[in-house]
C-alpha positions as CSV (number, residue, x, y, z in Angstrom):
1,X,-41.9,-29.0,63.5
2,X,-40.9,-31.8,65.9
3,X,-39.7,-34.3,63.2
4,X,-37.6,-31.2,61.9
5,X,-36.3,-30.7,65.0
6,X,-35.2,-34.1,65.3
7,X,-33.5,-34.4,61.8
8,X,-36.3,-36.7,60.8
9,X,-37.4,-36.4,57.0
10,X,-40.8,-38.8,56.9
11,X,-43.6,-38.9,55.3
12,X,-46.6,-37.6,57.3
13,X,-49.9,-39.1,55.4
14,X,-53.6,-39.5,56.1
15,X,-55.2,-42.1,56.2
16,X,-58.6,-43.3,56.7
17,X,-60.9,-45.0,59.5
18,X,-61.3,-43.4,62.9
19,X,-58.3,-44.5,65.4
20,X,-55.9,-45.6,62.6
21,X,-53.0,-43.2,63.9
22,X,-50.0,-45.1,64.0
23,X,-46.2,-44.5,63.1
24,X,-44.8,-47.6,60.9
25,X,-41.1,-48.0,61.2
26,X,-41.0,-50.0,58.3
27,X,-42.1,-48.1,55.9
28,X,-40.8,-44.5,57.8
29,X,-44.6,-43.1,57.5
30,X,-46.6,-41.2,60.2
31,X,-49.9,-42.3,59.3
32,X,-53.0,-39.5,60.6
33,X,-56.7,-40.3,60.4
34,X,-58.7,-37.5,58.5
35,X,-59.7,-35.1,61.5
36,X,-56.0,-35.7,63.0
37,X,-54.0,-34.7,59.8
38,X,-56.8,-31.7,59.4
39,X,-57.8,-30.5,62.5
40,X,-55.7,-27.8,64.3
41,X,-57.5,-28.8,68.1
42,X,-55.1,-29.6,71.3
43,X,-56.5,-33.4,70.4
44,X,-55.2,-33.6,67.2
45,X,-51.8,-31.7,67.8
46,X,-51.3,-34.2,70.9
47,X,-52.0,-37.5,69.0
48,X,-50.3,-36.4,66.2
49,X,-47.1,-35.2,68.4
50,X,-47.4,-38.8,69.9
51,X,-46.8,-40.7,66.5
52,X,-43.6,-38.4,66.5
53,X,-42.7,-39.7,69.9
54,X,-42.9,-42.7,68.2
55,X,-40.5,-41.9,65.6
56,X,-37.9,-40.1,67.6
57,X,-38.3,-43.3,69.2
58,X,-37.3,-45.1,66.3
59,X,-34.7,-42.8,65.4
60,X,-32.4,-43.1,68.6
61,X,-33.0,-47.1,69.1
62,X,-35.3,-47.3,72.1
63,X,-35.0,-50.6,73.6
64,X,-38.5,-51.3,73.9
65,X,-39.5,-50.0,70.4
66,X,-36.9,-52.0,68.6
67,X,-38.6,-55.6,70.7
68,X,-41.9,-54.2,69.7
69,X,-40.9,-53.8,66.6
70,X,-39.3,-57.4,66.3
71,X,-42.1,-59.1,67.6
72,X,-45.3,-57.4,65.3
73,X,-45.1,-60.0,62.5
74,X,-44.7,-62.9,65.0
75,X,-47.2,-62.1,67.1
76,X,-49.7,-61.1,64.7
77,X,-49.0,-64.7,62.6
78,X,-49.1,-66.5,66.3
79,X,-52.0,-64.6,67.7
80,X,-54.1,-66.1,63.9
81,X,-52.8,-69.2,64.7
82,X,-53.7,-69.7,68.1
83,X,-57.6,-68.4,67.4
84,X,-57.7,-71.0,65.3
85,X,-56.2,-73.8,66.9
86,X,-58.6,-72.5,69.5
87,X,-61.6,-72.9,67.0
88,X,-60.4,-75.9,65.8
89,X,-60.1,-77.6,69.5
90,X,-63.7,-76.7,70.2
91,X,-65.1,-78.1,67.0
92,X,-63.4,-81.4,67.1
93,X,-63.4,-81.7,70.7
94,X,-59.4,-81.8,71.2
95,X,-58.5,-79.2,74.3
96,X,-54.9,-80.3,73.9
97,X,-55.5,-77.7,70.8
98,X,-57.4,-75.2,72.8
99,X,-54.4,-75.4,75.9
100,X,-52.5,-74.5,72.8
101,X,-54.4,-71.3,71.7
102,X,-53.9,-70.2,75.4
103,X,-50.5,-70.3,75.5
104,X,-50.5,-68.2,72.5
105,X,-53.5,-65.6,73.9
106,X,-50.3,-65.4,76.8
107,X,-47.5,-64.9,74.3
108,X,-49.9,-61.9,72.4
109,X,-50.5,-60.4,76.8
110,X,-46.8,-60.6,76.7
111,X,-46.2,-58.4,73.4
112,X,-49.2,-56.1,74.9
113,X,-47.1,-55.8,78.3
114,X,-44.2,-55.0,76.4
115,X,-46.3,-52.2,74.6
116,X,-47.1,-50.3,77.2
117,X,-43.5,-48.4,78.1
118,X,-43.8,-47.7,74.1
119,X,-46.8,-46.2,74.0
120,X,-46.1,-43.9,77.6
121,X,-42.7,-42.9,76.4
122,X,-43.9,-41.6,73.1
123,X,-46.8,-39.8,75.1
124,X,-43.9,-38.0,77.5
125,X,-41.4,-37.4,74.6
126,X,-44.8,-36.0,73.0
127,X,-45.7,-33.7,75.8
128,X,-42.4,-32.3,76.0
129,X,-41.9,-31.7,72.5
130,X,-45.2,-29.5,72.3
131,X,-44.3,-27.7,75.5
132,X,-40.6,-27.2,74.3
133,X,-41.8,-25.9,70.6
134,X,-44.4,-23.9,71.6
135,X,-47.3,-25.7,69.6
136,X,-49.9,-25.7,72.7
137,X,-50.0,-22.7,75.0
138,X,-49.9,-22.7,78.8
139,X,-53.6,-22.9,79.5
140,X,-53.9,-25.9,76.2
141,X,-51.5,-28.3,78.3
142,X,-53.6,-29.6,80.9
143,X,-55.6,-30.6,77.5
144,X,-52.6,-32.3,76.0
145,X,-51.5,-34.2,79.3
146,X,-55.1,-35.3,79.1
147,X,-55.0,-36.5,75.9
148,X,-51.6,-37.8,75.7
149,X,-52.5,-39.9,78.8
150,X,-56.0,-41.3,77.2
151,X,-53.5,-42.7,74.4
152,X,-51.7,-44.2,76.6
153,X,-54.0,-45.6,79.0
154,X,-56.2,-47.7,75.9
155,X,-53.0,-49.4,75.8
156,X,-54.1,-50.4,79.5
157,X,-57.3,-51.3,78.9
158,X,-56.3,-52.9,76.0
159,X,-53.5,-55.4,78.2
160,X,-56.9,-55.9,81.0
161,X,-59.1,-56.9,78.4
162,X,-56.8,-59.6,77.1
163,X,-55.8,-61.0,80.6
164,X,-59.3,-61.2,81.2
165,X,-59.8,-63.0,78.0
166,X,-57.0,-65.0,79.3
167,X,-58.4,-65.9,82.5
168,X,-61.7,-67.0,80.9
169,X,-59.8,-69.0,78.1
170,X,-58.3,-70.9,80.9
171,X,-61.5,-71.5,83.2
172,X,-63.4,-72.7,79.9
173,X,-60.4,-75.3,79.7
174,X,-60.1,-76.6,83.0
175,X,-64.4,-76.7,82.9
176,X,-64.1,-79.0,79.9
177,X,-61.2,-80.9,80.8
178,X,-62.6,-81.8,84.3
179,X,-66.1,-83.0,82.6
């Protein structure tokens, strides 16, 4: 109902592993895990209305989508690179390689920093779409907003985990390069 609404003609799919919902705007595909694409629970409706903020999203150009969007393949090639230059620094002994693979945990921090207004505006555009269409009733919403703001809010822990990987990256380099 919500892609309809919005003129958008995708394909919807399931796909397997737990937590593998994603929209790719690549490819134009809503991807569902199993109990997501099957399950008619508030949970299911709100994660799956949340990949559709991410295609409306898509669909009218939002700034931080399209830099998201940009930066994927780059970051995922520089993020490889820089856990091995980090590797590689702690085998041979070379920290100028590992002060490398920091600067590159940073740059993959900034793409996570960057993620975050995606991931909350597809959870409002989400919540407003179900409320607008009728999909949850009055007494499901409170589940939804609850929902909708767990999605969000892994992208959180997700940006606190890597600046504290960050911050121990850079203590194990100034340890070493002190001794």
């Amino acid at each position: 109902m919500i892609l309809k609404k919005h003129g958008l003609d995708l394909y919807v799919v399931e796909t397997s592993g737990e937590l593998s919902d994603h929209y790719d705007p690549s490819r134009k595909v809503i991807k569902l895990s199993k109990d997501i694409y099957s399950l008619n629970a508030v949970s299911s409706v709100s994660v799956a209305a949340h990949e559709c903020g991410h295609a409306i999203q898509d669909q009218e150009g939002y700034k931080f989508m399209r830099i998201r969007t940009t930066l994927v393949p780059i970051v995922n090639f520089i993020s490889y690179m820089g856990y091995i230059a980090m590797i590689v620094s702690l085998i041979a002994g070379a920290m100028s390689y590992f002060a490398i693979g920091i600067v590159i945990v940073f740059a993959t921090l900034i793409f996570q920093l960057i993620t975050l207004p995606v991931e909350f505006d597809a959870s409002r555009r989400a919540l407003f779409e179900l409320q607008d269409l009728n999909i949850v009733s009055l007494d499901e919403i409170e589940g939804s907003k609850k929902v909708l703001k767990a999605a969000a809010f892994t992208y959180v822990a997700g940006l606190l985990a890597s600046l504290l990987q960050l911050l121990r990256l850079v203590l194990l380099f100034t340890r070493n390069r002190d001794n």
